[in-house]
FISE-401001 format. One line per field, with one value per residue (C-alpha): x, y negated, z; chain. Coordinates in steps of 0.25 Angstrom, whole numbers, plus 5000, padded with zeros to 4 digits. Each point is the difference from the previous one (the first is absolute). Layout:
east = [X ...]
north = [Y ...]
up = [Z ...]
c = [A ...]
***
This chain:
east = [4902 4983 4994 4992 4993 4993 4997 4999 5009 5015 5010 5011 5015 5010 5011 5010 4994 5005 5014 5010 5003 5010 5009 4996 5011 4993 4999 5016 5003 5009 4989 4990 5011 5001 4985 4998 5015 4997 5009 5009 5003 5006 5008 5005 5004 5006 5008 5007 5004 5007 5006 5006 5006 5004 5007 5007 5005 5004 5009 4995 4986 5000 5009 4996 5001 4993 4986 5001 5002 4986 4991 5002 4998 4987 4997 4995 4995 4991 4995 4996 4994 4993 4994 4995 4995 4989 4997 4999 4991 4989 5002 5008 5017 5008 5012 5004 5006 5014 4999 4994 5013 5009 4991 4997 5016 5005 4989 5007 5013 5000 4992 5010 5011 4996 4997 4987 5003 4999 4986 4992 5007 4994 4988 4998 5004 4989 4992 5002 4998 4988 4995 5005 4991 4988 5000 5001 4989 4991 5002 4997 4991 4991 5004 4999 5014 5004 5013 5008 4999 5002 5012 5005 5000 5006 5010 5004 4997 5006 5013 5001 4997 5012 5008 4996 5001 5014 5004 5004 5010 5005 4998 5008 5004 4991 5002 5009 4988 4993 5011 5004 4986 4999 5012 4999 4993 4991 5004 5008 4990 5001 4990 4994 4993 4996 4992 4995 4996 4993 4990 4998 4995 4990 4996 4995 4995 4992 4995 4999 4992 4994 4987 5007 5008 4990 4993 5012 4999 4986 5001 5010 4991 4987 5000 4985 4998 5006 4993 4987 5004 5002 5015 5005 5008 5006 5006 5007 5006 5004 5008 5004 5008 5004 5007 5007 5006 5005 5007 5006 5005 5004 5006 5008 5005 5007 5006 5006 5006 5005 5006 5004 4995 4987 4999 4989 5003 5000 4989 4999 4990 4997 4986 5003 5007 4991 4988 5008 5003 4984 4996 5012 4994 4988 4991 4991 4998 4986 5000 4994 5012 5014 5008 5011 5007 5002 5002 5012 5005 4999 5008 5012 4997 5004 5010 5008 4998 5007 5010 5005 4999 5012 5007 5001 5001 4990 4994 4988 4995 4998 4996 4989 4996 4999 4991 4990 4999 4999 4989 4993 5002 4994 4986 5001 5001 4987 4991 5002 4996 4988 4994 5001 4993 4990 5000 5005]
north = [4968 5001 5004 5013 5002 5014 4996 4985 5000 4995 5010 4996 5005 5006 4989 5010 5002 4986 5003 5003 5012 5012 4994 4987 4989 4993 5012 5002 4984 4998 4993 5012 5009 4996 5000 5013 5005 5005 4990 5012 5002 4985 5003 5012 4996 4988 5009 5010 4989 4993 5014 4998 4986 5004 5013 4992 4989 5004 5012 5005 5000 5015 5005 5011 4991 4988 5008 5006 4985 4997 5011 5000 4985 5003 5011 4990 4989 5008 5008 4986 4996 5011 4998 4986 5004 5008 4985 4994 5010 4996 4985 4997 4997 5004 4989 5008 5009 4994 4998 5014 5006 4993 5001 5015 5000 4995 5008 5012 4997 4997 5013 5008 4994 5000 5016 5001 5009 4999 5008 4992 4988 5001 5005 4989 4990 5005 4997 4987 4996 5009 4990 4990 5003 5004 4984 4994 5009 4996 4985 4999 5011 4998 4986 4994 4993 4999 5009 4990 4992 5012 5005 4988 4999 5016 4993 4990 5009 5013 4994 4993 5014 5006 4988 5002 5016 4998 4986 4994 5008 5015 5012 5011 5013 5008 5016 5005 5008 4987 4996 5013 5002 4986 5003 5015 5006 5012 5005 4989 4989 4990 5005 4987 5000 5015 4992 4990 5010 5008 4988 4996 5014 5000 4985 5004 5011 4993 4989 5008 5013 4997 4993 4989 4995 4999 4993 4991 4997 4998 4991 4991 4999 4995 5001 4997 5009 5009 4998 5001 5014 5005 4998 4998 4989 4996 5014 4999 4986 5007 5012 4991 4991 5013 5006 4985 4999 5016 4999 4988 5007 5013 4992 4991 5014 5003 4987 5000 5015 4993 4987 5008 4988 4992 4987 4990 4991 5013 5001 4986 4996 5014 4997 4991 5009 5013 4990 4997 5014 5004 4988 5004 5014 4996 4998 4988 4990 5001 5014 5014 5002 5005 5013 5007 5003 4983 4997 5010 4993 4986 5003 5007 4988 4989 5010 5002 4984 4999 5010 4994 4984 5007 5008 4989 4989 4993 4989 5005 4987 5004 5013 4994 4991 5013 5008 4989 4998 5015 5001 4986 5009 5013 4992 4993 5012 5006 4989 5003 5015 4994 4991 5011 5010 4988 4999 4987]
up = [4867 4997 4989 5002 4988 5002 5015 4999 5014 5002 5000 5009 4997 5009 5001 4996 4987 4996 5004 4991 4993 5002 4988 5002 5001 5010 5008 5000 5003 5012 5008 4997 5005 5013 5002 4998 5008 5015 5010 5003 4986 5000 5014 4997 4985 5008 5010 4990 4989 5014 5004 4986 4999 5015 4995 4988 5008 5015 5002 5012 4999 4995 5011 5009 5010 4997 4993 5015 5006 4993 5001 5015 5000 4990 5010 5010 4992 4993 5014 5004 4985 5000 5015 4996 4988 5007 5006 4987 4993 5012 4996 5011 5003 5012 5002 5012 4995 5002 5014 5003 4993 5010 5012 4997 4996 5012 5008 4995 5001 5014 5004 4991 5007 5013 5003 4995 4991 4984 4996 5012 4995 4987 5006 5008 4989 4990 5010 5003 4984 5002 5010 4994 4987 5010 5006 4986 4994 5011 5000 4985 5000 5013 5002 4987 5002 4984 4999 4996 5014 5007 4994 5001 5013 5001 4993 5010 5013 4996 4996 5014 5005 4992 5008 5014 4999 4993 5010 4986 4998 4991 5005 4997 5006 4993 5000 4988 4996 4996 4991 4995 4994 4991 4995 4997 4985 4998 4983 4999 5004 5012 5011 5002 4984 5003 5013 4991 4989 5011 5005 4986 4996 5014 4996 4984 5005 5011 4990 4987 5008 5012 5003 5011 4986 4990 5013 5000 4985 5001 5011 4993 4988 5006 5017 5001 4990 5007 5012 4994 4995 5015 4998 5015 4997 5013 5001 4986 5004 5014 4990 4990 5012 5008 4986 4997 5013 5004 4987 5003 5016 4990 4991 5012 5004 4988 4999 5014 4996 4988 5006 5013 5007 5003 5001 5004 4988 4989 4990 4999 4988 4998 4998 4988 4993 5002 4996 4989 4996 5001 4991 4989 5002 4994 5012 5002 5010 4998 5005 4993 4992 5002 5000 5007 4988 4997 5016 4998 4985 5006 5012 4990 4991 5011 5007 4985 4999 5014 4998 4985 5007 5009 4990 4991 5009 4998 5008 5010 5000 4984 5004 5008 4987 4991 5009 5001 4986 4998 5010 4990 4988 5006 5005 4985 4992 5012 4995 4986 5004 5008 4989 4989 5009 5002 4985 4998]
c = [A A A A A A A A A A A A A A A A A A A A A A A A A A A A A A A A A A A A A A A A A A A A A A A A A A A A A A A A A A A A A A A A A A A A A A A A A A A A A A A A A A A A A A A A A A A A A A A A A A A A A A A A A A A A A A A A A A A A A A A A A A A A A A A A A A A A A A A A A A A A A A A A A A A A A A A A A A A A A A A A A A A A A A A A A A A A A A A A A A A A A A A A A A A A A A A A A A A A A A A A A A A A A A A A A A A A A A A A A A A A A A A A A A A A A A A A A A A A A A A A A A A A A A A A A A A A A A A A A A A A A A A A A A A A A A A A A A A A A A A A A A A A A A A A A A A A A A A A A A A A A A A A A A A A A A A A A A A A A A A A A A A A A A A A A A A A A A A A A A A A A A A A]
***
């Protein structure tokens, strides 16, 4: 808008001041709605409104048992979720997260079975997925492989690892200790979602609070820029890998504990669904965005999903047709947010 005419110069207005009102209809139309909602409000209005239909029409999803069934599964799901998430935020992916539960899960399992003794077991397993992180952080970081390619290949190689240290087959025989701990409660509470409430804490406060997180997020957001600011960012890619893949050999520990067994073909399409889960959760592809908090949602929304699918016998074939559209909603309902900001 011009027409300065004290000054005889344009006067330039805020885009927000041409939009709508407080009590303005058009500020209260569906469409303007779901522009101005956060992407976790929709997941998580999404997941109680399921918890209801689920609690109306299948008599067993509020029992005792089953809410136990699912946070443990959540528990794990979300441990890895909120591993990839670090991934995501930098602008990158890890597909090899999968495969690094069942290599870390059989690696475990073995040692733990074998006389090694169950804290250098877990020792030694952390470690492994520490490595693991450390070689995938260098080749995207230092090589410049793109981290799609290279998880992709930890994909293929880890699983075959999980094969050859397991000779195809299950192992068992682990210490009652192991299995005791999955399925014990602290207030009531299954250990396992008190494990994953623990890594959740230590991740927001990492990317909330410390300057390797707002590194992270600024890295994600504009890399070159964040190169030009003195931002090592080889060493954020390094901690970002490293985090993704320790979580995934923490989070193939409590699975084992909870299965009682590990075996080379476990974990299969992990990576999908913790993708899934941090996408849902409001992070974007792009990177610079995401949160702990919708990693965490996502997960409960897709384990409830799973969970229901079972209790009301449903399909999985339709279950598998209901996430992916789920997952096209959540990006849909982002855009709008995007283009609003933008102020279109």
């Amino acid at each position: 808008m011009t027409g300065g005419r004290d000054s005889g110069r344009p006067i330039t207005l805020d885009p927000g001041v041409l939009r709508p009102g407080l009590f303005s209809p058009e500020r209260w139309t569906m469409r303007s709605l779901l522009r101005r909602l956060p992407v976790e409000t929709y997941v998580v209005s999404f997941t109680v409104a399921l918890w209801v239909i689920l609690a109306m029409t299948a008599p067993n999803f509020l029992t005792e048992a089953n809410i136990s069934n699912m946070m443990r599964q959540t528990a794990v799901a979300a441990i890895i979720a909120i591993g990839v998430l670090c991934t995501i935020v930098i602008a990158g992916i890890d597909l090899s997260v999968g495969s690094v539960v069942a290599f870390c899960g059989v690696l475990f399992a073995q040692m733990a079975s074998h006389g090694f003794g169950v804290p250098a077991s877990i020792v030694l397993t952390l470690l492994a997925g520490l490595i693991v992180g450390l070689i995938n952080g260098l080749a995207v970081g230092k090589l410049g492989i793109p981290a799609f390619i290279v998880t992709l290949a930890g994909l293929q190689a880890y699983r075959g690892l999980a094969l050859l240290i397991s000779g195809g087959m299950t192992v068992g025989g682990l210490p009652s200790g192991i299995k005791e701990f999955a399925r014990g409660t602290a207030i009531g509470v299954p250990n396992l979602f008190w494990a994953m409430l623990a890594v959740g804490v230590s991740v927001y406060y990492l990317l909330r609070y410390t300057r390797a997180g707002r590194y992270l997020y600024a890295m994600g957001s504009n890399a070159k820029a964040a190169r030009r600011q003195g931002i090592d960012t080889l060493r954020i890619t390094i901690v970002a890998y490293v985090i993704s893949s320790s979580l995934a050999a923490f989070a193939s520990i409590l699975l084992v504990s909870r299965l009682s067994i590990a075996s080379p073909s476990m974990a299969n399409a992990y990576e999908l669904q913790a993708i899934a889960a941090v996408v849902v959760g409001g992070a974007s592809l792009f990177g610079g965005r995401g949160t702990v908090f919708g990693a965490i949602v996502g997960a409960v929304l897709f384990t409830t999903m799973s969970n229901g699918a079972v209790l009301l016998d449903i399909d999985p074939f339709w279950e598998m047709v209901l996430e992916g559209l789920l997952i096209a909603l959540v990006v849909y309902l982002d855009n709008l947010q995007k283009r609003r900001q933008a102020g279109f």
